[in-house]
C-alpha positions as CSV (number, residue, x, y, z in Angstrom):
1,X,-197.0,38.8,79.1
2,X,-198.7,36.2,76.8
3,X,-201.5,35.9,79.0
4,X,-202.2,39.3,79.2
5,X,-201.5,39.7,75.9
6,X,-204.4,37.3,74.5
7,X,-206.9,39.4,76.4
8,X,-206.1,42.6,74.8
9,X,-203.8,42.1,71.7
10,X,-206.6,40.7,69.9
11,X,-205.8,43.0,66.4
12,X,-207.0,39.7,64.0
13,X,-210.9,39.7,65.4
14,X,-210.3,43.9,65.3
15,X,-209.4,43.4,61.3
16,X,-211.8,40.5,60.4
17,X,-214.7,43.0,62.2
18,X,-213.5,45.8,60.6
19,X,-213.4,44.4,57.0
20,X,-216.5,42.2,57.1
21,X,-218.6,45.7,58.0
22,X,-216.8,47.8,55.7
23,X,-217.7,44.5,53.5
24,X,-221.4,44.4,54.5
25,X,-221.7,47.9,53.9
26,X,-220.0,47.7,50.1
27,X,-222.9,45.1,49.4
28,X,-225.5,46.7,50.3
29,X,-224.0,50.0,48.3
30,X,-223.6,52.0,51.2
31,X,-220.6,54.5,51.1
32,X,-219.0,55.2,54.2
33,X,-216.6,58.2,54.8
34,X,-213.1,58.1,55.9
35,X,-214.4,59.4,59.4
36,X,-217.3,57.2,59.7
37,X,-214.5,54.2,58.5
38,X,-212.2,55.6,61.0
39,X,-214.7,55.7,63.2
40,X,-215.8,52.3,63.1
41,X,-212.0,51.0,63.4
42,X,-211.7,53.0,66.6
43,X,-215.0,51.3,67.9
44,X,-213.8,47.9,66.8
45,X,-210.7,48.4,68.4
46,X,-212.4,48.6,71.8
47,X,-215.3,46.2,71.6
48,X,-212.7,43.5,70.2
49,X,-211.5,43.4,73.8
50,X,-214.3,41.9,74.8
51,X,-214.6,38.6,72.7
52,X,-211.4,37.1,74.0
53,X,-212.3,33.5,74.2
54,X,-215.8,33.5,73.3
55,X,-216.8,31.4,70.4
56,X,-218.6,33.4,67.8
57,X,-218.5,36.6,69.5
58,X,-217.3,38.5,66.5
59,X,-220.7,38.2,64.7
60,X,-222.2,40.0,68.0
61,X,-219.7,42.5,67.8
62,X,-220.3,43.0,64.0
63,X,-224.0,42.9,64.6
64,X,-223.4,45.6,66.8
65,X,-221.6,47.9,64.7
66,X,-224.0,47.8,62.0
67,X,-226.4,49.1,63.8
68,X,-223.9,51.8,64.9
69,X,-223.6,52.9,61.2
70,X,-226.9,52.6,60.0
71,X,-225.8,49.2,57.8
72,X,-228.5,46.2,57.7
73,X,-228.0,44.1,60.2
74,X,-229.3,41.1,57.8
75,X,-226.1,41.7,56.2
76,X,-224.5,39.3,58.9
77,X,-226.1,36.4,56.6
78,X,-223.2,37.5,53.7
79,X,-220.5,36.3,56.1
80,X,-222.2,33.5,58.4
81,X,-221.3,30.7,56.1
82,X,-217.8,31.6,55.9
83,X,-217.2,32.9,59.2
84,X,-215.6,29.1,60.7
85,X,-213.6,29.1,58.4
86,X,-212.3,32.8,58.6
87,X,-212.4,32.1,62.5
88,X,-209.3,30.1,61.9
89,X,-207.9,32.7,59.7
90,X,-208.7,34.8,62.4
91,X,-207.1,33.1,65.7
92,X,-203.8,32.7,63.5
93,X,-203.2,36.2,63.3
94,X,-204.0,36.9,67.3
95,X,-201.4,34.2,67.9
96,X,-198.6,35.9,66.0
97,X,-199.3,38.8,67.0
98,X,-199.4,38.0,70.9
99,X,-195.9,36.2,70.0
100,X,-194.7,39.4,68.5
101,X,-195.6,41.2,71.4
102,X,-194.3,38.4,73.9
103,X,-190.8,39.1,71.9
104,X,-190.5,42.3,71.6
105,X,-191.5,43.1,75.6
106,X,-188.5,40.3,76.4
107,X,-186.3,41.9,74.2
108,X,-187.1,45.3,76.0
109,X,-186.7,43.9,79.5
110,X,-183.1,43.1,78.4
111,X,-182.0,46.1,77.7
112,X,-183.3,47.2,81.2
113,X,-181.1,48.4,83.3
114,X,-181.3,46.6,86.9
115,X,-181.5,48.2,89.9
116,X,-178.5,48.4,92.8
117,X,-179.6,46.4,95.5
């Protein structure tokens, strides 16, 4: 499970994307509407799949969705210097919740019944 889970449980790069575009798009003024926010966290939610294990990939993915949405994509510069650090941040949050994930798909597979051989 935990393997499989680091590919595609990866909801910490999903949340850091999602709230340094909605941040990007706040400085430069821009409003966004609920759709257009949900939107964007539906997009996120599938490109983040694609950065598991790939230093720095994030800012590609971000890059990406500003264009999506009509931000600037100079606004990557906001987040560039604190984007190691947040990297960290980041990582932490896909560990936990891979772990959750690893838990709660044990817990499940005991209360499976087993088959009659």
């Amino acid at each position: 499970m935990l393997p499989l889970g680091y590919s595609f449980n990866l909801d910490g790069s999903m949340m850091y994307c999602s709230f340094a575009t909605i941040f990007i798009a706040q400085a430069y003024g821009i409003d966004l509407s609920i759709a257009q926010e949900v939107a964007m966290l539906l997009i996120l939610m599938v490109t983040s799949k694609g950065m598991a294990g790939v230093p720095r990939a994030s800012l590609v993915v971000i890059a990406a969705t500003l264009g999506q949405f009509n931000i600037p994509e100079a606004g990557l510069i906001l987040i560039l210097a604190v984007d190691h650090f947040l990297d960290m941040g980041r990582s932490a949050s896909n560990v936990v919740g891979n772990a959750v994930a690893t838990a709660v798909v044990a817990e499940w597979e005991k209360k499976q019944p087993v088959a009659a051989e």
